[in-house]
C-alpha positions as CSV (number, residue, x, y, z in Angstrom):
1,X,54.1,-0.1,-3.8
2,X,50.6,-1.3,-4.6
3,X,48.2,1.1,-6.1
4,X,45.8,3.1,-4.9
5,X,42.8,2.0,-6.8
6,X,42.7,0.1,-10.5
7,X,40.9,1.4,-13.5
8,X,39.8,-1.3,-15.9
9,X,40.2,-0.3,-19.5
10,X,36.2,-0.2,-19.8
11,X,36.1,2.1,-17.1
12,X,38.4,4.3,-18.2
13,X,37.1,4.4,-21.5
14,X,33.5,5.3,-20.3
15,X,36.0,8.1,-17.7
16,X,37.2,9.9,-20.7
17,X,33.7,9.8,-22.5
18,X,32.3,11.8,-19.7
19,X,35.4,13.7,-19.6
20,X,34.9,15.2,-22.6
21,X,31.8,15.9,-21.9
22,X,33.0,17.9,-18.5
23,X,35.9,20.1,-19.9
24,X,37.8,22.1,-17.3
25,X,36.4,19.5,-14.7
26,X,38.1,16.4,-12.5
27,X,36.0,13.6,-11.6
28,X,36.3,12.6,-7.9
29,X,35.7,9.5,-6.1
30,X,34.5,9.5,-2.9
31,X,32.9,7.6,0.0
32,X,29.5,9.0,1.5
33,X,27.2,7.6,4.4
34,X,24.6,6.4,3.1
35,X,21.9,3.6,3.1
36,X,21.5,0.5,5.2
37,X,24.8,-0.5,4.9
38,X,26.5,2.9,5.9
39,X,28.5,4.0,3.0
40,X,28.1,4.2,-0.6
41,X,30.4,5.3,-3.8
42,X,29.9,8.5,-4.8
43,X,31.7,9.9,-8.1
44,X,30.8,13.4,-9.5
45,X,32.4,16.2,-11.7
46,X,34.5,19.1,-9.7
47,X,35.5,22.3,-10.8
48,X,39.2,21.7,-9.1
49,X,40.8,19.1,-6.6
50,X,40.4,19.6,-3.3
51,X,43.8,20.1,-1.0
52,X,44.5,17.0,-0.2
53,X,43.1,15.1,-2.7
54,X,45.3,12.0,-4.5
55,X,45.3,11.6,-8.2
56,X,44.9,8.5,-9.8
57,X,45.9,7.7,-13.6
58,X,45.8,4.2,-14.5
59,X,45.0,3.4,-18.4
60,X,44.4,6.4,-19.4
61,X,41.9,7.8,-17.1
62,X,42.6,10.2,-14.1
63,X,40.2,10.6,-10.8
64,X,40.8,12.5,-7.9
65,X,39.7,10.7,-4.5
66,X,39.1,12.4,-1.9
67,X,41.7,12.2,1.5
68,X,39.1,10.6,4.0
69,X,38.1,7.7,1.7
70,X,41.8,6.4,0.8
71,X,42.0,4.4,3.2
72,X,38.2,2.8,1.7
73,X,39.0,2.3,-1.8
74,X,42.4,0.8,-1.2
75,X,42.7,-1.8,-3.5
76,X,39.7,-1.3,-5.4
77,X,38.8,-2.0,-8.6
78,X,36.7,0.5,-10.5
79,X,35.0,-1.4,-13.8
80,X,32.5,-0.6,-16.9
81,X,29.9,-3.2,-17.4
82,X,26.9,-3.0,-19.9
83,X,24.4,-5.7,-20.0
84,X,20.8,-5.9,-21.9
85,X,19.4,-4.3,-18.4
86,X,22.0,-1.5,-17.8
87,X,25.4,0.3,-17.8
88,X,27.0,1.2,-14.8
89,X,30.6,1.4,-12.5
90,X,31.2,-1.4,-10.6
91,X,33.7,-1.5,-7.4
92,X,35.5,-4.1,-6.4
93,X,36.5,-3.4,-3.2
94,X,38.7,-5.5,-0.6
95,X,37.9,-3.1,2.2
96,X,34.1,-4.1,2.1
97,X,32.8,-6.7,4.9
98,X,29.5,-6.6,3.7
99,X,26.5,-5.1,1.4
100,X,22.8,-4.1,1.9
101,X,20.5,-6.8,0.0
102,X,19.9,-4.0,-2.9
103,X,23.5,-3.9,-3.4
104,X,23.6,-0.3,-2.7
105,X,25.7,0.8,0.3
106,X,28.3,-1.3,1.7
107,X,30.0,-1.4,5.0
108,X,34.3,-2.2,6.1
């Protein structure tokens, strides 16, 4: 059975640095509308899971994602980079057909 979504071991490094700086929260995954594209990645800090949300471990880091984006982020790939102009998660995602030009939003 293939897995939900992948964790990179940079992202789940940077995952459990902001975990410990959230005790007694989850963070959650989800997709939003938003932008030209449509939709765009959100991830926040929650107090608890939702219903129906799924957990997801992979190397060490855990994130709740949220029921009505599963079938979005199936497949994906959530990574860590840091370069001399930023630091930020990146999402490889099958799913997507297309991005805006400011790499933003996305749409499936």
């Amino acid at each position: 059975m293939a897995s939900i979504l992948n964790i990179t071991p940079a992202a789940a490094e940077r995952i459990s640095e902001l975990a410990a700086a959230n005790v007694g929260q989850q963070l959650r995954l989800s997709v939003v509308k938003s932008g030209c594209s449509g939709n765009k990645y959100d991830m926040k800090f929650v107090e608890q899971s939702g219903p129906a949300d799924e957990k997801v471990s992979d190397n060490g880091a855990d994130i709740l994602v949220d029921p009505q984006s599963l079938f979005v982020v199936f497949g994906m790939t959530i990574d860590w980079k840091e370069d001399r102009f930023g630091r930020q998660f990146t999402f490889e995602n099958p799913q997507e057909a297309g991005r805006c030009g400011c790499g933003e939003s996305f749409h499936v």
